[in-house]
C-alpha positions in Angstrom: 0.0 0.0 0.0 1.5 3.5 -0.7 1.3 6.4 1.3 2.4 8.7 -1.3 1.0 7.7 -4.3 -2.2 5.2 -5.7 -4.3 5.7 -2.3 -5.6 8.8 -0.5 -3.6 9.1 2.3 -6.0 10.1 4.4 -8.1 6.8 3.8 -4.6 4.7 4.6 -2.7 6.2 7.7 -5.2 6.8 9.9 -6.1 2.9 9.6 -3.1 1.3 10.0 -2.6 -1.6 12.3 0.8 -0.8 13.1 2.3 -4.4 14.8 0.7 -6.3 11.6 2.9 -4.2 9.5 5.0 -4.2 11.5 5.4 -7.8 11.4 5.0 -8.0 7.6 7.5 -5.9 6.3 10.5 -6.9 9.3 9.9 -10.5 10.4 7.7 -12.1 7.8 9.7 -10.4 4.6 12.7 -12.0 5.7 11.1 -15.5 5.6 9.8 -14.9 2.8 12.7 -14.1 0.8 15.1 -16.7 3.0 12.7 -19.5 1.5 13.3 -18.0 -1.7 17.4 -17.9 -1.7 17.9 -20.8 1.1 18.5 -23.7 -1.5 20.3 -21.0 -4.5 23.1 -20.4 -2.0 23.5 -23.5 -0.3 24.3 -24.9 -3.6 27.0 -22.4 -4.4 29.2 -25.1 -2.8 27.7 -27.6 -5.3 28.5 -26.9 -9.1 27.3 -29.7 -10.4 23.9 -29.1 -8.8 21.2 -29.0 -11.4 19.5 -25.3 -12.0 16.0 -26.6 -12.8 15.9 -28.6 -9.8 17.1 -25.4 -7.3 15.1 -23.5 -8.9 12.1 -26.5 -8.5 13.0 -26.3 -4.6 12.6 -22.0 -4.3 9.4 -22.9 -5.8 8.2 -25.6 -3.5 9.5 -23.6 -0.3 7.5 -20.3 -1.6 4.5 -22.4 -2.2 4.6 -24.2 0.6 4.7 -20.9 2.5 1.8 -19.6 0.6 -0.1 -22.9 1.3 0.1 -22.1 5.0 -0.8 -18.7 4.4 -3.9 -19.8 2.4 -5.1 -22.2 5.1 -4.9 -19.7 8.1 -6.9 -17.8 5.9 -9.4 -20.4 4.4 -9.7 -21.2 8.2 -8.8 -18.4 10.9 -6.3 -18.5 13.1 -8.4 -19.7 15.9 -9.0 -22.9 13.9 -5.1 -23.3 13.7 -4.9 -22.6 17.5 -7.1 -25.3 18.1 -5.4 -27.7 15.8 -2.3 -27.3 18.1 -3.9 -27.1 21.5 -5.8 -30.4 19.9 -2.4 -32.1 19.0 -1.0 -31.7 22.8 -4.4 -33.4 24.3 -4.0 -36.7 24.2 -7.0 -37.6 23.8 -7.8 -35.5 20.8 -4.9 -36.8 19.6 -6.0 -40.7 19.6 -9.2 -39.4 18.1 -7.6 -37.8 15.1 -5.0 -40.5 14.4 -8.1 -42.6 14.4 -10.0 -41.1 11.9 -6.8 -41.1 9.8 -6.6 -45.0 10.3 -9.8 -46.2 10.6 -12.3 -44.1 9.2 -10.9 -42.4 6.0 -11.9 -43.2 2.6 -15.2 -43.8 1.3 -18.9 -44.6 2.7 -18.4 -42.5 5.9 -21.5 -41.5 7.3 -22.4 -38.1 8.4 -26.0 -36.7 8.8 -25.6 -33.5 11.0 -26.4 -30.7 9.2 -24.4 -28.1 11.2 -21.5 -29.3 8.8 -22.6 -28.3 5.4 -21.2 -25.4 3.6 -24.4 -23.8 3.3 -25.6 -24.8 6.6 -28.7 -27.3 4.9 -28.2 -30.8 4.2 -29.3 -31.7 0.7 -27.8 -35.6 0.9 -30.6 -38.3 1.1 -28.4 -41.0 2.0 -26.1 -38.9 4.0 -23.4 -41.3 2.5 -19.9 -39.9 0.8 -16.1 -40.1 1.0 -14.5 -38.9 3.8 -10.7 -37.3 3.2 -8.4 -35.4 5.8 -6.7 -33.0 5.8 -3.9 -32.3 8.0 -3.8 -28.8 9.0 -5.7 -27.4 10.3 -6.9 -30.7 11.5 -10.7 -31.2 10.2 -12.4 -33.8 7.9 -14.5 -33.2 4.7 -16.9 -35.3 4.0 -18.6 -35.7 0.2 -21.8 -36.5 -0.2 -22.5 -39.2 -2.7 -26.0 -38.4 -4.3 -25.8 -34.3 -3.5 -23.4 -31.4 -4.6 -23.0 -30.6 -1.5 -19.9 -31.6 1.6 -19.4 -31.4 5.3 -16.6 -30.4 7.4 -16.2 -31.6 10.7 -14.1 -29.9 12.9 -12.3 -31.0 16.0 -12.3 -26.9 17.8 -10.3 -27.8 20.8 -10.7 -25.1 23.6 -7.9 -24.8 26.1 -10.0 -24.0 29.0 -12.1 -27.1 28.2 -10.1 -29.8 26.2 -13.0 -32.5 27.2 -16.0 -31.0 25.8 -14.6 -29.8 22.6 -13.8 -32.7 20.4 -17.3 -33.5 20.4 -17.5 -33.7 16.7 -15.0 -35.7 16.1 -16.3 -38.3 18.7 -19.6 -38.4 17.0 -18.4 -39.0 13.6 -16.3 -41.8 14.8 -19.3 -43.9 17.4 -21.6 -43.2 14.6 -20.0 -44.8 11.7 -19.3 -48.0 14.0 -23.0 -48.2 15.4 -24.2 -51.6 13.8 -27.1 -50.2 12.3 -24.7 -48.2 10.0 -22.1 -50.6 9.7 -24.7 -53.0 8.4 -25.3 -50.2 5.8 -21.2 -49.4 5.2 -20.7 -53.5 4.0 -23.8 -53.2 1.7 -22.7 -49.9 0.1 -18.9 -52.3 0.4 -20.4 -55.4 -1.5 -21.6 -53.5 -3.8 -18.5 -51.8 -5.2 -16.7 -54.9 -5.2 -19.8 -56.5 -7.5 -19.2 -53.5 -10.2 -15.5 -53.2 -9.9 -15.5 -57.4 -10.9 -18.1 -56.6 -13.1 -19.8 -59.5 -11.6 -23.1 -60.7 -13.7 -26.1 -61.9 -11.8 -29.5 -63.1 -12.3 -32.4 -61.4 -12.3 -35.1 -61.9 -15.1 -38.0 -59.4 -15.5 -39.8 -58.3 -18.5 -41.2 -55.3 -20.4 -42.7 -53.7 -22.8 -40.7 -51.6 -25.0 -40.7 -49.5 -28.3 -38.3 -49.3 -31.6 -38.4 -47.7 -34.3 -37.8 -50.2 -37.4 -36.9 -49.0 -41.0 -38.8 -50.5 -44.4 -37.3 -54.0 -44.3 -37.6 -56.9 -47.1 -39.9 -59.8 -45.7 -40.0 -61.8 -48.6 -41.8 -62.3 -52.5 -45.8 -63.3 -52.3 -46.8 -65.7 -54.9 -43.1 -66.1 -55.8 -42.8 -62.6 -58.0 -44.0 -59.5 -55.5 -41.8 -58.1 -52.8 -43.2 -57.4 -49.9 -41.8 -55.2 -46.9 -42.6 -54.5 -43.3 -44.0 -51.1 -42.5 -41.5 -48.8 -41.2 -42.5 -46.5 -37.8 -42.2 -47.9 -34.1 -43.1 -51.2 -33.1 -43.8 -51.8 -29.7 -42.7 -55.7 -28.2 -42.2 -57.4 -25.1 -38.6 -57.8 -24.5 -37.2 -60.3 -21.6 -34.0 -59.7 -19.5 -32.0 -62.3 -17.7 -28.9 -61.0 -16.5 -27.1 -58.0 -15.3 -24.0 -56.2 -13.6 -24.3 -53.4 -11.3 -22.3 -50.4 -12.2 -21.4 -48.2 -9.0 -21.5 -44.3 -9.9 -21.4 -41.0 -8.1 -22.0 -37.1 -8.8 -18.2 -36.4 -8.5 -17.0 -39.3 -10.6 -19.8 -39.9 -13.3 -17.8 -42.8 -15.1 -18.3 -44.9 -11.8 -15.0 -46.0 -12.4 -13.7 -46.2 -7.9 -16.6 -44.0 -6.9 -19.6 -44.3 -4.3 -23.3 -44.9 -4.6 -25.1 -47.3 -7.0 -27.2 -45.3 -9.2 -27.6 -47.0 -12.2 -28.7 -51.2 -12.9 -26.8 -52.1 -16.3 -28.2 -54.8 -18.4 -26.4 -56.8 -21.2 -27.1 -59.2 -23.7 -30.7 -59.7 -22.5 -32.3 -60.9 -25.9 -35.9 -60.0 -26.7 -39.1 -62.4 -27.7 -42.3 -61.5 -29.1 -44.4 -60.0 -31.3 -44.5 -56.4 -32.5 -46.9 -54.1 -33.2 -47.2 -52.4 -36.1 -49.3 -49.6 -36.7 -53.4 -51.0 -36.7 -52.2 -54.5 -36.6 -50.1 -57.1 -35.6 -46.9 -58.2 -37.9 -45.2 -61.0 -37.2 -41.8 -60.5 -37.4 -39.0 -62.9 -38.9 -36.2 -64.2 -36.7 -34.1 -62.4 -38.2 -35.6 -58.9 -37.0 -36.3 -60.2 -33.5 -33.1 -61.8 -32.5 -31.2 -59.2 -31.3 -29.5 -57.9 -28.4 -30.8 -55.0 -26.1 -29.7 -53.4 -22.9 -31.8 -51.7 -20.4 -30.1 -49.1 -17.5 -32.4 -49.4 -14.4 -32.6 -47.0 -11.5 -31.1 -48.4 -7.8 -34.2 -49.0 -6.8 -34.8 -52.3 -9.3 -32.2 -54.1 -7.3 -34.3 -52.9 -3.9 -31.8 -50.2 -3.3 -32.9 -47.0 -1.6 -31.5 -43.8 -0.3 -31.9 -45.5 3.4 -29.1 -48.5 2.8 -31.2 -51.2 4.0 -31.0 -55.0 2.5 -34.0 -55.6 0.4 -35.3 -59.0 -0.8 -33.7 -58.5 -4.2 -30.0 -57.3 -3.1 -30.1 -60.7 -0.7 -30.4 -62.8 -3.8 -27.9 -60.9 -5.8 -25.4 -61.2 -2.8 -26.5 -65.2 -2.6 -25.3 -65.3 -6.4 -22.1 -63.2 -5.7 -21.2 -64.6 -2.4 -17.7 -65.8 -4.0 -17.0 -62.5 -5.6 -17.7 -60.0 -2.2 -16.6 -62.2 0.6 -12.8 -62.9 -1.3 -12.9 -59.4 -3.1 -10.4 -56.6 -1.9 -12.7 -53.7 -0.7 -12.1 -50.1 -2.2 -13.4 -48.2 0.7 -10.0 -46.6 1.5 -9.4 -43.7 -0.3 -7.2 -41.8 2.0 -5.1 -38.9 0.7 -1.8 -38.6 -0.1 0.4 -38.8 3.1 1.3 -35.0 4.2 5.2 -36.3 5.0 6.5 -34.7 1.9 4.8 -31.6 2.3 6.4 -31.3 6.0 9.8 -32.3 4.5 10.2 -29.2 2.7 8.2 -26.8 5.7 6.5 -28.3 8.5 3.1 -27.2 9.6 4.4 -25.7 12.7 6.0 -23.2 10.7 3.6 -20.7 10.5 1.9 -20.2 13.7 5.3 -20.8 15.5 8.0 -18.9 13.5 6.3 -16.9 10.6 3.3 -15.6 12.7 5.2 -15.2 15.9 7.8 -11.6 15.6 8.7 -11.7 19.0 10.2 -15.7 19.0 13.2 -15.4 20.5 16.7 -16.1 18.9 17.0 -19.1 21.6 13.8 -20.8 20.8 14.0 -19.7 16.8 17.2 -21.9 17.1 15.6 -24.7 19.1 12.5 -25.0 17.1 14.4 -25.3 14.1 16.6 -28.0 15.3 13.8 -29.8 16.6 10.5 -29.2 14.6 11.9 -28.7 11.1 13.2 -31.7 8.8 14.5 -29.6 6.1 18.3 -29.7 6.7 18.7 -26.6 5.3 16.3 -24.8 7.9 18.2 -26.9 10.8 21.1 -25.7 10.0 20.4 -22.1 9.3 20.8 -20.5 12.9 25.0 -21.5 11.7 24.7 -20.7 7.8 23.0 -17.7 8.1 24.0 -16.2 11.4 24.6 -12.6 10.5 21.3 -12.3 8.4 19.6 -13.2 11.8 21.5 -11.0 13.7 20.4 -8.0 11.3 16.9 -9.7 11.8 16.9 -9.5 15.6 18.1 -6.4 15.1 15.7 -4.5 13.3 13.3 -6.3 14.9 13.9 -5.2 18.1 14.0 -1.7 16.8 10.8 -1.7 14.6 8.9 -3.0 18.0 11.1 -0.6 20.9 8.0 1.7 21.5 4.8 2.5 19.5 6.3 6.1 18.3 9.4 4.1 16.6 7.2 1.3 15.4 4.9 4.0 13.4 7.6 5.9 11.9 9.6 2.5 11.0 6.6 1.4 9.0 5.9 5.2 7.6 9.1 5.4 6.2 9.7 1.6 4.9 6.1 1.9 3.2 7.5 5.3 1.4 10.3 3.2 0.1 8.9 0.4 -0.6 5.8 1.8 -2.8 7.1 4.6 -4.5 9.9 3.1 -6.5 9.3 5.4 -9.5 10.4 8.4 -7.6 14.3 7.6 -7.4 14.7 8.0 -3.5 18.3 7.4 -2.6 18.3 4.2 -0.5 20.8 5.4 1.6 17.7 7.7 2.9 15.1 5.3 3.1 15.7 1.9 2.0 15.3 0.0 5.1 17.9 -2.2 4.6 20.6 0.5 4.4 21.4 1.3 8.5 21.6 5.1 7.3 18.0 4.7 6.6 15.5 7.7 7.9 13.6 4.6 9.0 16.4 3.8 11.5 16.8 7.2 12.6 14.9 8.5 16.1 11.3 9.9 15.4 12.3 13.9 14.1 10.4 17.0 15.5 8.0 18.1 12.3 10.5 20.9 11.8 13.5 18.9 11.9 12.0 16.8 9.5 11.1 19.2 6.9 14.4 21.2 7.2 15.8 17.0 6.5 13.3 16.9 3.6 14.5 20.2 2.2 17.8 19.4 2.0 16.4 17.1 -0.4 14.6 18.7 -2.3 11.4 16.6 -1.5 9.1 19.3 0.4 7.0 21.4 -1.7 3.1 21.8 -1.3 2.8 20.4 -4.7 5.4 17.5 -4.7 4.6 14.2 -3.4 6.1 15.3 0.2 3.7 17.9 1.5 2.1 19.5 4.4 -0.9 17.3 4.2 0.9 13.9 4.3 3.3 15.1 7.5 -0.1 15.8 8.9 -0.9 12.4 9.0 2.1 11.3 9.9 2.1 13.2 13.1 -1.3 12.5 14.1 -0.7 8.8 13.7 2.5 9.4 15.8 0.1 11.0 18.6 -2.1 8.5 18.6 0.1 5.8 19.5 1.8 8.4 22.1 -2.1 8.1 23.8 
């Protein structure tokens, strides 16, 4: 944001929340760009290091960064307090590990409507596949037969560790209650059916219609063609057997996906007589004898939206029995292990380091011997020692008082947004120590007689009256 230039000053000062910027342009700049440069110059000492790959692990640290970043924000930072004061509670700690292990993958069960998006629950069956993820710790779960997904959070409280996993707790003892696990190993033997593509028996029959082109039935009396009347014919056509294809609204090839939505029928062969137009044609063999497929809805096999073992899906599974009791289930879907993520920056980062300006040099230094796996971050207290000395040390200026924090950001954000105007960094580019930034808080008059000797103070230049007005208020405010 510039103070100068693009925004009405007046609209920008004023506002600022001085310790967040504070914080962004001293502690969380340096991260920032030591992510981006840690790998380039460790592997000075490497020439035979391949470019594309340093350049591949800059990336991955900055995005890994920005992936934290995104999460706080997709989830507030009370949500990643509570993932931590949830990770120190034992308790908590079993529970999550066990929805990892046990529970993750598909036909998870979840009917509390408190978790949806939009607050309403449009699933019928309340059936989907549940997936992780890490950090913040909370599940998603989605639905099968709905657009629509959960989330269910874990939002540990300090002051009351046992009362605030509840959610977690419920979507564990409900998925194991044996009314729904009867329901998990139906939804379970079916999947295995149509990924073996298992046929079964199941005849029924119905009347159907077709529409039959002008076709050559033969020569009356020997010399005069005659030919079947083209339009639709309507017949009785009998099925026999079937496969079960398994389908869902996020994966509509039913390929590894969740709910039975459609009855496939092949090679049932049809029988009859058709009718054509006022009357009824007898058709030769070779026009009936062909083969016809019907899709059927769940509900032909007796499935419905409550899970329950109908008359029909007990005969299927009678057939089947060989295929579903030796067949591998599919029902773990979890998600790709976080490890490598973690490898290059751990999930502690951000709350404990990036988020936290006033982490002291000794515990900076401990935390990254002990909480980080990235060799590179371990060993940074000894490979970048005086680029954390200048860190500490501009910290602990920016923050001395609130006076020297707003003039520290004042003058870094002049710098910093107003690169067209060729300011000499030895005046204000925070990372020279003759910086104004660095200098202590001026009197207004000292600091337009500094200004002048620059040439920078004119009521119609960029420096004027009106934005030293600002300045000093701000400054007088945080004297209050």
């Amino acid at each position: 944001m510039a103070v100068v230039k693009n925004d009405p000053q007046k609209d920008v000062i004023p506002f600022w929340n001085l310790k967040k910027k504070a914080k962004h342009r001293v502690w969380q700049a340096f991260w920032r760009a030591m992510l981006l440069t840690e790998k380039l110059e460790s592997s000075t000492e490497e020439p035979d290091h391949d470019v594309k790959q340093v350049d591949d692990e800059k990336v991955r640290n900055v995005r890994r960064l920005a992936a934290l970043e995104e999460a706080v924000v997709a989830s507030g930072i009370d949500c990643i307090k509570s993932h931590w004061t949830g990770r120190e509670h034992m308790y908590t700690a079993q529970l999550r590990q066990l929805a990892c292990d046990a529970l993750e993958g598909v036909d998870v069960f979840w009917n509390n409507p408190q978790g949806a998006r939009d607050g309403q629950l449009d699933s019928v069956s309340c059936f989907g596949k549940m997936y992780v993820v890490p950090y913040p710790f909370h599940c998603v779960v989605v639905y099968d037969d709905a657009n629509d997904e959960a989330i269910v959070r874990d939002e540990c409280d300090e002051a009351t560790p046992l009362t605030s996993h509840t959610n977690l707790a419920k979507l564990l003892s409900i998925n194991f209650t044996p009314e729904v696990m009867a329901k998990r190993e139906l939804r379970q033997k079916l999947r295995v059916l149509s990924h073996s593509k298992t046929p079964f028996t199941l005849p029924f029959t119905r009347q159907e219609k077709l529409f039959v082109g002008r076709k050559f039935r033969g020569l009356k009396w020997g010399i005069v063609p005659t030919f079947t009347f083209p339009g639709y014919y309507k017949f009785k056509c009998k099925y026999t057997k079937g496969v079960i294809r398994v389908r869902s609204s996020s994966d509509p090839r039913g390929i590894s996906s969740l709910l039975s939505k459609l009855f496939m029928v092949k090679k049932a062969k049809m029988w009859g007589s058709v009718l054509a137009k006022s009357k009824i044609v007898q058709v030769r063999d070779h026009i009936a004898k062909m083969t016809r497929r019907a899709i059927m809805k769940a509900d032909h096999i007796g499935l419905k939206p409550s899970m329950e073992e109908s008359e029909t899906l007990t005969r299927i599974f009678a057939q089947t029995r060989h295929i579903w009791e030796n067949g591998s289930s599919l029902s773990t879907g979890a998600c790709s292990s976080p490890h490598q993520q973690n490898a290059t920056l751990s999930d502690d980062f951000w709350l404990h380091v990036y988020n936290n300006p006033h982490l002291s040099y000794k515990r900076l230094k401990r935390y990254l011997r002990l909480k980080e796996s990235n060799p590179l971050l371990q060993k940074l207290p000894e490979t970048h020692t005086l680029a954390l000395d200048s860190l500490y040390a501009r910290q602990k200026w920016a923050f001395r008082d609130p006076r020297t924090t707003c003039w520290f950001v004042f003058w870094d954000d002049v710098y910093a947004c107003n690169s067209d105007m060729k300011l000499d960094p030895m005046d204000f580019d925070a990372l020279d120590p003759t910086s104004i930034c660095y200098r202590e808080p001026m009197e207004r008059q000292e600091l337009e007689e500094w200004l002048r000797q620059r040439k920078l103070l004119h009521k119609w230049r960029k420096f004027n009256p009106a934005l030293l007005d600002l300045l000093y208020e701000k400054k007088r405010d945080c004297s209050k």
